[in-house]
DRENPA-694502 format. One record per residue (C-alpha): residue number from 1; residue in three letters; x, y, z. Coordinates in nm, 2 decimals. Layout:
N
+-----+------+--------+--------+--------+
| pos | code |   east |  north |     up |
+-----+------+--------+--------+--------+
| NUM |  ALA |      X |      Y |      Z |
...
+-----+------+--------+--------+--------+
This chain:
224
+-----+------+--------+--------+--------+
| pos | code |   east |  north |     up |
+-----+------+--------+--------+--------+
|   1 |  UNK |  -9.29 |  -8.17 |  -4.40 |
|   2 |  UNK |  -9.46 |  -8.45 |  -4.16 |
|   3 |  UNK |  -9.23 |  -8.51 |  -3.83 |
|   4 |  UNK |  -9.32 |  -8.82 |  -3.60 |
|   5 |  UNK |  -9.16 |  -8.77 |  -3.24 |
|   6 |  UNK |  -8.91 |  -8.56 |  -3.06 |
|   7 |  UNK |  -8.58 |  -8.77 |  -3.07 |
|   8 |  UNK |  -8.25 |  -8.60 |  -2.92 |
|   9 |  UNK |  -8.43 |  -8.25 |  -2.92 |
|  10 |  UNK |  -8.49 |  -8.33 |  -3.31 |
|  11 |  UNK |  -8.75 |  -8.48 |  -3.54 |
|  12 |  UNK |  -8.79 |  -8.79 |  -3.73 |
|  13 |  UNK |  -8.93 |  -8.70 |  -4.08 |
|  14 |  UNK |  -9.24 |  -8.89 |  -4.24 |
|  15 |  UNK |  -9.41 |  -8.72 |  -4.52 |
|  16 |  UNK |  -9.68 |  -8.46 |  -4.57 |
|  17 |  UNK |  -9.73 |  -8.07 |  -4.54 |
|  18 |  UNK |  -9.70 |  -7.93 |  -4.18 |
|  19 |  UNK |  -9.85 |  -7.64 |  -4.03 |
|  20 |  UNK |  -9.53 |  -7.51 |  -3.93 |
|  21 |  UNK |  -9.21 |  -7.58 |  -4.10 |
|  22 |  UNK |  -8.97 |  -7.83 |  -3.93 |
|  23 |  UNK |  -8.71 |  -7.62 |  -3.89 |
|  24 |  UNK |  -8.87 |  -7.37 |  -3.74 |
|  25 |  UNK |  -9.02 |  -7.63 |  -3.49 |
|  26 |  UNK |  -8.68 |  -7.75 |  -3.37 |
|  27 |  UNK |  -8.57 |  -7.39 |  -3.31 |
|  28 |  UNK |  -8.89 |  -7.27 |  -3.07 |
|  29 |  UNK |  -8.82 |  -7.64 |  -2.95 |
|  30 |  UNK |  -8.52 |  -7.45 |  -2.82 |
|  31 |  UNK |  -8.69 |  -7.19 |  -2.65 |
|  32 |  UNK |  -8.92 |  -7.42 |  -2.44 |
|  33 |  UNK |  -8.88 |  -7.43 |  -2.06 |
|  34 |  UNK |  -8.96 |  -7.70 |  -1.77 |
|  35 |  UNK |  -9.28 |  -7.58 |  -1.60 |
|  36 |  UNK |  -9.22 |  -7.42 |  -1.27 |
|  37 |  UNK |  -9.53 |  -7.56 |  -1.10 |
|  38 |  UNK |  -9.70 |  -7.87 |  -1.18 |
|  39 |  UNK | -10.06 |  -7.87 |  -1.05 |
|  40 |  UNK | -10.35 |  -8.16 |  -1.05 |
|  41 |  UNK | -10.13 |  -8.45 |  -1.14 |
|  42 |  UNK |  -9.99 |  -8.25 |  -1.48 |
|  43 |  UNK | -10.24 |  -8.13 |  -1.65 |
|  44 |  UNK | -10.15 |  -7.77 |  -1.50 |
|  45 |  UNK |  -9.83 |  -7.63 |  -1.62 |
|  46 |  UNK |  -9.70 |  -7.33 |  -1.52 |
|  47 |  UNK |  -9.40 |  -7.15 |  -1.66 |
|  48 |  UNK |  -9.41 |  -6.84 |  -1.57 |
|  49 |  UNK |  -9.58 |  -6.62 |  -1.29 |
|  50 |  UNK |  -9.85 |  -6.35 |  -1.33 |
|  51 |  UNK |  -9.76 |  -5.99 |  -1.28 |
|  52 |  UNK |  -9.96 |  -5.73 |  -1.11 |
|  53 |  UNK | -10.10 |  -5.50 |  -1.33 |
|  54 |  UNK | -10.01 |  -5.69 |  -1.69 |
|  55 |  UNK | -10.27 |  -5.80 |  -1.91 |
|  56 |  UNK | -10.32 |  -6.17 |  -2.03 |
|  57 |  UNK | -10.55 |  -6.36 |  -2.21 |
|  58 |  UNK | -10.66 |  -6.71 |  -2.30 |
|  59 |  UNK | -10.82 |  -6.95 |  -2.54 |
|  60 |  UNK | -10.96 |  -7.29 |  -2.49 |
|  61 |  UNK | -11.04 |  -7.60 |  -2.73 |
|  62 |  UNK | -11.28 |  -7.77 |  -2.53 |
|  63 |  UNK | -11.28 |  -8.13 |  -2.67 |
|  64 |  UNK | -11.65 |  -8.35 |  -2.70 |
|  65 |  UNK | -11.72 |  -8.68 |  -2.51 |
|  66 |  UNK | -11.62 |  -8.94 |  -2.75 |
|  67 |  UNK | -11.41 |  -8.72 |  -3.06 |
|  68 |  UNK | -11.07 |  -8.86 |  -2.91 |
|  69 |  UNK | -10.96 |  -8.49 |  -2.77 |
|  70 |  UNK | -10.90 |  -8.30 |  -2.44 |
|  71 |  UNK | -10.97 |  -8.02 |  -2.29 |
|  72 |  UNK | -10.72 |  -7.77 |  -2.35 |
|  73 |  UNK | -10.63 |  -7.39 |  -2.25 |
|  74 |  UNK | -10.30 |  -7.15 |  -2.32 |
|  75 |  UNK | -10.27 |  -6.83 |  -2.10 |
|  76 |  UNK | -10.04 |  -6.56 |  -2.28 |
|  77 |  UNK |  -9.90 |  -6.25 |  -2.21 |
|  78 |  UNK | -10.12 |  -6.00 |  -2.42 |
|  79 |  UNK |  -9.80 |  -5.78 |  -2.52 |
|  80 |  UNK |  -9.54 |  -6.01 |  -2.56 |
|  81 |  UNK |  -9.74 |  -6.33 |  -2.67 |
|  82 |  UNK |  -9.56 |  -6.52 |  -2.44 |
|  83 |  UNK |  -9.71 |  -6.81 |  -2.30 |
|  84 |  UNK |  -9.75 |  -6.84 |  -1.90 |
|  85 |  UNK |  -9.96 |  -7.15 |  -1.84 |
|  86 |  UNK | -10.16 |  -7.45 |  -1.96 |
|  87 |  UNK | -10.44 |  -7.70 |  -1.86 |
|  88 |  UNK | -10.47 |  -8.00 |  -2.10 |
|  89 |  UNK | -10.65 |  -8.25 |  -1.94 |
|  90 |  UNK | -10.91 |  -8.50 |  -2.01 |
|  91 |  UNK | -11.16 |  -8.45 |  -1.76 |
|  92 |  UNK | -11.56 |  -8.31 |  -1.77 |
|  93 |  UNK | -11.65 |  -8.00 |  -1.88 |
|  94 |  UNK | -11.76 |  -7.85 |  -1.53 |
|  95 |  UNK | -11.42 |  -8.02 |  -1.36 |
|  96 |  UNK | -11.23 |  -7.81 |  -1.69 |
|  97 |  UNK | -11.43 |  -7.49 |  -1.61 |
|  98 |  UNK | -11.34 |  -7.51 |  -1.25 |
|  99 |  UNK | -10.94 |  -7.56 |  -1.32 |
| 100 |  UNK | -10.96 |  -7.29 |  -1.61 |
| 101 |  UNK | -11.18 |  -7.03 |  -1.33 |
| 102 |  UNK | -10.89 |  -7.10 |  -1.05 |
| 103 |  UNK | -10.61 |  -7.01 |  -1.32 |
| 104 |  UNK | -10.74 |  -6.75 |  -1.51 |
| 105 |  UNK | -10.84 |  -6.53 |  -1.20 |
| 106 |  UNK | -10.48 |  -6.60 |  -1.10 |
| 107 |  UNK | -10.38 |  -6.41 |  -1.42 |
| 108 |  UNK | -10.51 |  -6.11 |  -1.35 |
| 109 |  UNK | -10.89 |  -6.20 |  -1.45 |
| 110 |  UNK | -10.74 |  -6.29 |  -1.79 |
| 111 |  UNK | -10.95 |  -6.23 |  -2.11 |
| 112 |  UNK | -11.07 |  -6.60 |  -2.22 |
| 113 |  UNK | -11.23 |  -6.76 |  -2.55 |
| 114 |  UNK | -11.35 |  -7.13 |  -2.49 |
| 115 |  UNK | -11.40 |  -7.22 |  -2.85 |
| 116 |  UNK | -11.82 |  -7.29 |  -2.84 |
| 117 |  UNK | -11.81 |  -7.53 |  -3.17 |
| 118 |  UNK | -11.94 |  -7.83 |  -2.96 |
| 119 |  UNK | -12.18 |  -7.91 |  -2.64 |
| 120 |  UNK | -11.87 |  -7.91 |  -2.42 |
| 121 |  UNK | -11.72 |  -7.52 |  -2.50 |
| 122 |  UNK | -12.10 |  -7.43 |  -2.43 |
| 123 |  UNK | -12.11 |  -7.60 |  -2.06 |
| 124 |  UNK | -11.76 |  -7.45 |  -2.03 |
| 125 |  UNK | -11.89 |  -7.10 |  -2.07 |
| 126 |  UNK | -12.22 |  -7.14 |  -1.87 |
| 127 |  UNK | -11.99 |  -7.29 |  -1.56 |
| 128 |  UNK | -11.77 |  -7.00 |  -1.59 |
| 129 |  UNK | -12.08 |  -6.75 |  -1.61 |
| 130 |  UNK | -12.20 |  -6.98 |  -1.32 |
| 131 |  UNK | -11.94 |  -6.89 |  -1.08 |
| 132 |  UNK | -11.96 |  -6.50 |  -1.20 |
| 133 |  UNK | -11.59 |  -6.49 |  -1.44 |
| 134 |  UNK | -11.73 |  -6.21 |  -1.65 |
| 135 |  UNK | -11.43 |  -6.15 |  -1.86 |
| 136 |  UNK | -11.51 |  -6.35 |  -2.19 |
| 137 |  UNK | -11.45 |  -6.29 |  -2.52 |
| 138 |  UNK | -11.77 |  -6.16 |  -2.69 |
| 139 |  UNK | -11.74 |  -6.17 |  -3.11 |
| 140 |  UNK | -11.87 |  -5.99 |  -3.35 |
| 141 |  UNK | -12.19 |  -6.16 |  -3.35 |
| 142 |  UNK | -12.22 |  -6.03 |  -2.95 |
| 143 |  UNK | -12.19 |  -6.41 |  -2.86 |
| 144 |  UNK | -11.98 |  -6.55 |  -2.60 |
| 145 |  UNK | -11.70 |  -6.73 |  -2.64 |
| 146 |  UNK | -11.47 |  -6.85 |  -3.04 |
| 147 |  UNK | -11.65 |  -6.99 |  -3.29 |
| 148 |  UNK | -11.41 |  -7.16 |  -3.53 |
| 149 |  UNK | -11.59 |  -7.13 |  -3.88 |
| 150 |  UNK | -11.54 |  -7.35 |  -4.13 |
| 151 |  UNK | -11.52 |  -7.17 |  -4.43 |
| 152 |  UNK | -11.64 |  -6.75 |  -4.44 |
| 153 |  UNK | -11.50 |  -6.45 |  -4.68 |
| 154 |  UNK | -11.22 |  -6.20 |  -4.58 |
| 155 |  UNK | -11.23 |  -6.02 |  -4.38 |
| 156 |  UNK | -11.40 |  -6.30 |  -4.13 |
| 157 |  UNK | -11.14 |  -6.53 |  -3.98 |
| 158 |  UNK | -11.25 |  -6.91 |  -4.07 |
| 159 |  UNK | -11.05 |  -7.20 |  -3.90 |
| 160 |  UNK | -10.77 |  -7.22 |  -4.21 |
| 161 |  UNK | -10.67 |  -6.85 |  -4.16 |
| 162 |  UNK | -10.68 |  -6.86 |  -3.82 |
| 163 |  UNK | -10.41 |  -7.16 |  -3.84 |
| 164 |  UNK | -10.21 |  -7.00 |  -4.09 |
| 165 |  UNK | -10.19 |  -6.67 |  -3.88 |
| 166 |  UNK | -10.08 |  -6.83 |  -3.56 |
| 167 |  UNK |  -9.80 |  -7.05 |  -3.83 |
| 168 |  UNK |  -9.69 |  -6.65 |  -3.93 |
| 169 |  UNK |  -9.67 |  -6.59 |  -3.54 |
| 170 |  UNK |  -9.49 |  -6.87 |  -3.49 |
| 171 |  UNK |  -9.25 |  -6.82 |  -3.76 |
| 172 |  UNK |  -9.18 |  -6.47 |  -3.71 |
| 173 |  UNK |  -9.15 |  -6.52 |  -3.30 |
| 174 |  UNK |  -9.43 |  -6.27 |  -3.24 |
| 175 |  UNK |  -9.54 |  -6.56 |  -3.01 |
| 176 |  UNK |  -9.31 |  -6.76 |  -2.78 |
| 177 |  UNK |  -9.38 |  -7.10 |  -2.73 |
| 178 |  UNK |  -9.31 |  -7.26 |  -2.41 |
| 179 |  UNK |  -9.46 |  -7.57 |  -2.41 |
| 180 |  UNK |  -9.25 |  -7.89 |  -2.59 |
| 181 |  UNK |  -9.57 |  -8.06 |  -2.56 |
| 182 |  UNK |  -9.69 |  -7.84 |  -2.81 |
| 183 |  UNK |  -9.43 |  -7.83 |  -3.04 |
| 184 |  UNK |  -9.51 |  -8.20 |  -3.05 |
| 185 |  UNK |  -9.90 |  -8.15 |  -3.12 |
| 186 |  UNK |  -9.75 |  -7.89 |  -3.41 |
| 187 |  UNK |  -9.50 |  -8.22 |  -3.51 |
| 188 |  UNK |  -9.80 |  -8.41 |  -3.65 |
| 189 |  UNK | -10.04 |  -8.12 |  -3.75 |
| 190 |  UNK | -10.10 |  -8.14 |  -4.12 |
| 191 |  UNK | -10.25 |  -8.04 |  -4.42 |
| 192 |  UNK | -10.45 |  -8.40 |  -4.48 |
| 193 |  UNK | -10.59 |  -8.49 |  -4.85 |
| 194 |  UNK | -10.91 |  -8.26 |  -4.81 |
| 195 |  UNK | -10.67 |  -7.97 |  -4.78 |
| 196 |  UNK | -10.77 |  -7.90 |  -4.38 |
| 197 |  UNK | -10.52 |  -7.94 |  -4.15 |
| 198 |  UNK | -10.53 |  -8.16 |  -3.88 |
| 199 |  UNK | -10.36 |  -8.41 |  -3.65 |
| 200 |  UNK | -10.26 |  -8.74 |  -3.81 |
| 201 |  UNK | -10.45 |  -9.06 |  -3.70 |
| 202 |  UNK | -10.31 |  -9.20 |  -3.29 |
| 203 |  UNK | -10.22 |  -8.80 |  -3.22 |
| 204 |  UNK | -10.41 |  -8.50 |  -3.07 |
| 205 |  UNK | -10.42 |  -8.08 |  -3.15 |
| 206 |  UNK | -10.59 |  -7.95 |  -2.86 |
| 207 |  UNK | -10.29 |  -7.80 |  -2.78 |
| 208 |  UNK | -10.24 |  -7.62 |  -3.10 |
| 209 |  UNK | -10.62 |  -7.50 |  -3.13 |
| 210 |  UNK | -10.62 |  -7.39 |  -2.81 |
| 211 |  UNK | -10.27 |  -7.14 |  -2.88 |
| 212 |  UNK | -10.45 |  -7.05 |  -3.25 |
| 213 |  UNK | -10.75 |  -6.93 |  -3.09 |
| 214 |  UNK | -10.56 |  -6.73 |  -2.83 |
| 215 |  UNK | -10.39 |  -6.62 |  -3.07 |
| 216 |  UNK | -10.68 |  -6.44 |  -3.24 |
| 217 |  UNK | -10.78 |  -6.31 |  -2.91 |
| 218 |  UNK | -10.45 |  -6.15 |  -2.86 |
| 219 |  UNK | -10.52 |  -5.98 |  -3.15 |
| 220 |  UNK | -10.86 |  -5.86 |  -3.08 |
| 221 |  UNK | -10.93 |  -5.49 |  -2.92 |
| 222 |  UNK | -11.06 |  -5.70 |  -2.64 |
| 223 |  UNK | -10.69 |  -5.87 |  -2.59 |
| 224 |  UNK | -10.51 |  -5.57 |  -2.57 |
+-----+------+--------+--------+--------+
């Protein structure tokens, strides 16, 4: 089902197919925490600290001037899925790469994945390279960075099982959500009448793109 806005810790229901089921959504609405740092007028959240010698990772939807989206990028523990911090802002892709450099080397030097679909992931990448952060995600194609394909056979990972791999680690808490923003992004992510899921008209998914890609990371040899 298709839920609108977060009302008393609930949801309003519309109609359509969501992503993730709406009751699941209201419980890991449960398990969402106030950030313990804010940083660069909110678009850095921080809920939890990093710890020496534990490994994290990251992925990053990087949003194209003019396609109504953000920036965005999740940090998560590597073992417990658990997410640390976030930068969802709308700003240029070298002022993004800066923010995203600063935080990840926080994290230990954490292993990142800016998705490279558009211009922007690209100039994300090269700032990153650019300032020497050499700990990004290489695929199997020995290029830098998430490619989000839209359609490929198993056992490739396209963009719809991708989704529906991060809705199973959602559902079965193998990730822990700690963003309510996000649960809100995940409110109004649905399967739309060309069977691809995506944000309704007015709303955004950065959030969610940026935790499905991570996500994948986590899961890569690379993550661990």
């Amino acid at each position: 089902k298709e839920y609108e806005q977060e009302i008393e810790g609930k949801f309003v229901l519309l109609a359509g197919d969501l992503l993730i089921d709406a009751d699941i959504l209201n419980a890991r609405l449960g398990e969402c925490l106030p950030p313990l740092e804010v940083r660069e007028n909110g678009t850095i959240q921080i809920w939890k600290p990093p710890v020496v010698g534990v490994k994290y990772c990251a992925g990053a939807d990087c949003a194209d001037e003019g396609g109504g989206g953000v920036n965005a990028l999740i940090i998560m523990d590597s073992q417990t899925g658990e997410e640390m911090a976030e930068i969802n802002a709308d700003v240029a892709a070298d002022k993004f790469a800066i923010s995203a450099f600063t935080l990840l080397s926080e994290y230990n030097h954490a292993l990142v994945a800016p998705e490279r679909n558009g211009t922007t992931g690209g100039m994300v990448i090269q700032k990153l390279k650019d300032m020497s952060y050499d700990n990004i995600y290489i695929d199997e194609e020995g290029k830098e960075g998430w490619y989000s394909k839209p359609n490929s056979y198993f056992p490739k990972i396209d963009r719809f099982r991708m989704l529906k791999e991060y809705e199973e680690a959602v559902r079965l808490r193998r990730t822990v959500i700690r963003s309510s923003d996000a649960i809100g992004e995940l409110s109004t992510f649905v399967l739309n009448d060309k069977g691809k899921y995506d944000h309704r008209e007015g709303y955004k998914s950065d959030r969610v793109m940026a935790r499905a890609i991570c996500w994948q990371i986590r899961k890569s040899s690379q993550g661990r």
